[in-house]
C-alpha positions in Angstrom: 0.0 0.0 0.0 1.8 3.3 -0.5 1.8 5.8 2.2 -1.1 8.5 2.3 -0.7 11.9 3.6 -3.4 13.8 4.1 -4.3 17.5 2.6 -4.5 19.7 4.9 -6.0 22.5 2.8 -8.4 20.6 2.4 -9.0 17.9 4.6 -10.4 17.9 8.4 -11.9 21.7 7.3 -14.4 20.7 10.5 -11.7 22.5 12.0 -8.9 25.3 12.5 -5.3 24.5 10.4 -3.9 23.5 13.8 -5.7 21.4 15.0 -5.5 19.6 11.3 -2.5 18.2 12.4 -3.9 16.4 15.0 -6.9 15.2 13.4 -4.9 14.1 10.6 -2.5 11.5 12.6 -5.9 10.3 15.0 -7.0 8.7 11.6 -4.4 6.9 11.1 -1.6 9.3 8.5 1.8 9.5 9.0 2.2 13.0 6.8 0.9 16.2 5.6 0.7 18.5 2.7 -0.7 21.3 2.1 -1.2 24.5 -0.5 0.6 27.1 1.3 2.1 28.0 4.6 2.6 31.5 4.6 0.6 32.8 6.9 1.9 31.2 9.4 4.9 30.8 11.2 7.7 27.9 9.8 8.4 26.9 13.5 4.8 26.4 14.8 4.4 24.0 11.4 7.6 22.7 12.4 6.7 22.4 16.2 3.2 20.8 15.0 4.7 18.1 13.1 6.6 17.4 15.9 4.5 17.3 18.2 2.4 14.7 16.1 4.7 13.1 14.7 4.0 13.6 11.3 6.3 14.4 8.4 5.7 17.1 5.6 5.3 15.3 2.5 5.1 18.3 0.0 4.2 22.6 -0.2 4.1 25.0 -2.9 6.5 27.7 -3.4 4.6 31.1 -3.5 2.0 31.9 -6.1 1.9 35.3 -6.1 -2.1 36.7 -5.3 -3.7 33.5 -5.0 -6.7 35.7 -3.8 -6.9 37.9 -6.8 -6.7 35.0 -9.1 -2.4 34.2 -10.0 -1.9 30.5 -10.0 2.2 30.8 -9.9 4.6 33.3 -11.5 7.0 31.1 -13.7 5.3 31.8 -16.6 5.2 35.6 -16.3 8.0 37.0 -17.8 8.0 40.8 -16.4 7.5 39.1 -12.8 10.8 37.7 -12.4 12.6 39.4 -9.2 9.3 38.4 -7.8 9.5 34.9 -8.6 13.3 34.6 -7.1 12.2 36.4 -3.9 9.4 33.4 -3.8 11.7 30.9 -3.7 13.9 32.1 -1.3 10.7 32.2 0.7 9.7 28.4 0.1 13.5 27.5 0.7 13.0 29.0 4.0 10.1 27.5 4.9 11.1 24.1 3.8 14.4 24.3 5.7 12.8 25.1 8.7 10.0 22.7 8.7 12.0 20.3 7.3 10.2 19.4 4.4 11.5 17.3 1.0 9.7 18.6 -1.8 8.8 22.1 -3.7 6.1 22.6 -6.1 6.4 25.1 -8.5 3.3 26.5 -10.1 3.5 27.6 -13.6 0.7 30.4 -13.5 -1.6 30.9 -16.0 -0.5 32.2 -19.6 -0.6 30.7 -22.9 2.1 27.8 -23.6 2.2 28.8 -27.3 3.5 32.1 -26.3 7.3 32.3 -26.7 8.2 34.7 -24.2 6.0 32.9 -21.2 7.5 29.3 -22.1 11.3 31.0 -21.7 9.7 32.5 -18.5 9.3 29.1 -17.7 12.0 27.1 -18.2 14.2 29.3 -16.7 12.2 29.7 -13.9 12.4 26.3 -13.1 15.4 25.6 -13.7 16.4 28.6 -11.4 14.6 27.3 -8.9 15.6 23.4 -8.9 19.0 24.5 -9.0 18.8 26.8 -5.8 16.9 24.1 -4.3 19.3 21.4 -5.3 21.7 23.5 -2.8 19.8 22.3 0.1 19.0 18.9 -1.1 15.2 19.7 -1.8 13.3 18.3 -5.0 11.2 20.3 -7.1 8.0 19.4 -8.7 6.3 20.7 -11.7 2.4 19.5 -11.9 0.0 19.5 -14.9 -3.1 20.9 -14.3 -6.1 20.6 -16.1 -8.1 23.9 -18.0 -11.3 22.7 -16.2 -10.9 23.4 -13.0 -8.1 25.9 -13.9 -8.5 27.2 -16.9 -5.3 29.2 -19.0 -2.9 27.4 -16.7 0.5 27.6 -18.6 1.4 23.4 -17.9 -1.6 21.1 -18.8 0.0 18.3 -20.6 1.6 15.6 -19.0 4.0 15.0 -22.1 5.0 18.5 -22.2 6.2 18.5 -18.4 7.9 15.7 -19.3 10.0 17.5 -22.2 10.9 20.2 -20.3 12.4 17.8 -17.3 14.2 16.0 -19.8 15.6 18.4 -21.3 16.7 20.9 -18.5 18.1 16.9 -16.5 18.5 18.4 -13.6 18.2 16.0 -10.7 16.1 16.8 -8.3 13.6 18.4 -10.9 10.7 15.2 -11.0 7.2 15.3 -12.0 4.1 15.8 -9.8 1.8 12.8 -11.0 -1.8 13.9 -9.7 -4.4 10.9 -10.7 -6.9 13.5 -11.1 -5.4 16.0 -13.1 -4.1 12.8 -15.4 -7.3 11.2 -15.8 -8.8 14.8 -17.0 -6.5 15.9 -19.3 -5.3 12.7 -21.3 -7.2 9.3 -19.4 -4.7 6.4 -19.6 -3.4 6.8 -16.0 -1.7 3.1 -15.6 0.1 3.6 -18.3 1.1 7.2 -17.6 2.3 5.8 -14.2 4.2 3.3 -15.8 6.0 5.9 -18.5 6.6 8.3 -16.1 7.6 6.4 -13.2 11.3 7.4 -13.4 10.9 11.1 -13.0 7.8 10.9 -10.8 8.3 12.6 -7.7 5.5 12.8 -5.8 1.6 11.5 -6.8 -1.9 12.7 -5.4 -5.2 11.2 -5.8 -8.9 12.3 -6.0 -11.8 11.1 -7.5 -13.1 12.0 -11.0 -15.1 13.9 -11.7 -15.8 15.5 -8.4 -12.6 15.4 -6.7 -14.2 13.9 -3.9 -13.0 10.6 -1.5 -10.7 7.9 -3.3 -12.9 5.1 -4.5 -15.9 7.6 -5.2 -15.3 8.2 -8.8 -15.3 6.8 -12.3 -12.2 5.3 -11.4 -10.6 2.2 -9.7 -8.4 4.2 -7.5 -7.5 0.6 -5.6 -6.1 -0.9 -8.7 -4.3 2.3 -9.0 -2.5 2.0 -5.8 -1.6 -1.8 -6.2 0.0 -0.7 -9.5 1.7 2.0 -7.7 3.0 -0.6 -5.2 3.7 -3.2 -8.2 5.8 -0.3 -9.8 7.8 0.5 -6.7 6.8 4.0 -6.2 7.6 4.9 -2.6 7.0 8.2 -2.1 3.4 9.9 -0.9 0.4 9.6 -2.0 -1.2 13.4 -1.2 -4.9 12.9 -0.7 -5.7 16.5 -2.4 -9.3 15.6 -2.4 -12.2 17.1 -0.9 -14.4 15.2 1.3 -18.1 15.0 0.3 -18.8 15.3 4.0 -17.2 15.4 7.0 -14.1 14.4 6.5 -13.6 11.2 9.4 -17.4 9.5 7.6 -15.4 9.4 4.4 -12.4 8.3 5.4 -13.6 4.5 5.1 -11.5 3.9 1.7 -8.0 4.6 3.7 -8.8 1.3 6.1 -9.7 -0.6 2.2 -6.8 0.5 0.6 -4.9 -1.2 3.7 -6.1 -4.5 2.9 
């Protein structure tokens, strides 16, 4: 079974972020993701996984005004000394909470456009090699137009271009179920393909990105080929619950078996 760990963005919203962390290891997870951590302190995070006895699977770098609508700022060519000041923020945070893995959104601009694709690249590249420093991967993460329409990177194929040919190390792919099964179907076999530069994987159902196992999917068979692939990273269970989030957490005790 590969190890889960649970969204705190949006996951256990029943209550405050803190208290998340709590919540989230009383059911049974050993880690935690989540969108952003900005608005709080590195060392409470760092004090809460502690405390709980959790590990940080995975955050994203800065997106610029989430609120106002900016889904990253690689993309954006005229914000660049913005971008590098966001990921000596993430590096930061990650060094102090003590987390593994970066993901770096693209933002939303048109992929066709020459300008925003050198934006891009050398935006991640910039940042996987400043990560690299302090032994951190980076992710990049197709996306699909539905629920985020004009986002630069929605094409699984194309991600996997631009890792190939920047081949930097710890530059891997973000491999969400959802997002694949959206944008191109086919997800064993995308699994399979990409397994080599995979870096981290997170699930939901399609098409309501609700609870694993609540979709037009076999998320189960997905995670036995996971296992039968030898992925052994986190699963991040970006996913919300149709409910409350403890009454739906019945497919976590059937993906055990």
């Amino acid at each position: 079974m590969p190890k889960f760990a649970a969204n705190l963005s949006m996951m256990f919203a029943e209550v405050g972020f803190v208290e998340r962390f709590a919540a989230a290891r009383a059911n049974g997870f050993s880690a935690v993701e989540f969108l952003f951590p900005y608005e709080h302190d590195p060392a409470v995070i760092r004090d809460l996984l502690q405390q709980h006895g959790l590990q940080q699977a995975l955050f994203n770098m800065p997106p610029g005004n989430w609120a106002a609508g900016e889904r990253g700022l690689a993309s954006l060519p005229e914000r660049g000394e913005e971008f590098r000041a966001s990921v000596a923020i993430a590096l930061r945070y990650a060094k102090i909470i003590g987390c593994p893995t970066l993901h770096l959104m693209a933002g939303l601009a048109d992929p066709r456009d020459a300008k925003a694709s050198d934006s891009y690249r050398a935006a991640v590249a910039y940042a996987a090699e400043e990560c690299g420093k302090e032994g951190i991967t980076v992710t990049i993460e197709p996306i699909n137009g539905r629920d985020m329409p004009g986002y630069f990177l929605d094409d699984f194929n194309r991600a996997a271009e631009i890792i190939a040919a920047l081949n930097l190390p710890n530059l891997k792919l973000q491999f969400d179920i959802y997002h694949r099964q959206i944008i191109h179907g086919d997800v064993l076999t995308g699994l399979q393909t990409f397994l080599p530069i995979i870096g981290h994987v997170q699930v939901a159902s399609v098409p309501k990105r609700n609870e694993p196992g609540t979709g037009e999917l076999d998320d189960f068979c997905v995670f036995r080929r996971l296992d039968e692939l030898g992925y052994e990273s986190y699963v991040g269970c970006e996913y919300r619950p149709a409910a409350e989030t403890e009454a739906g957490l019945g497919w976590l005790a059937r993906a055990q078996v």
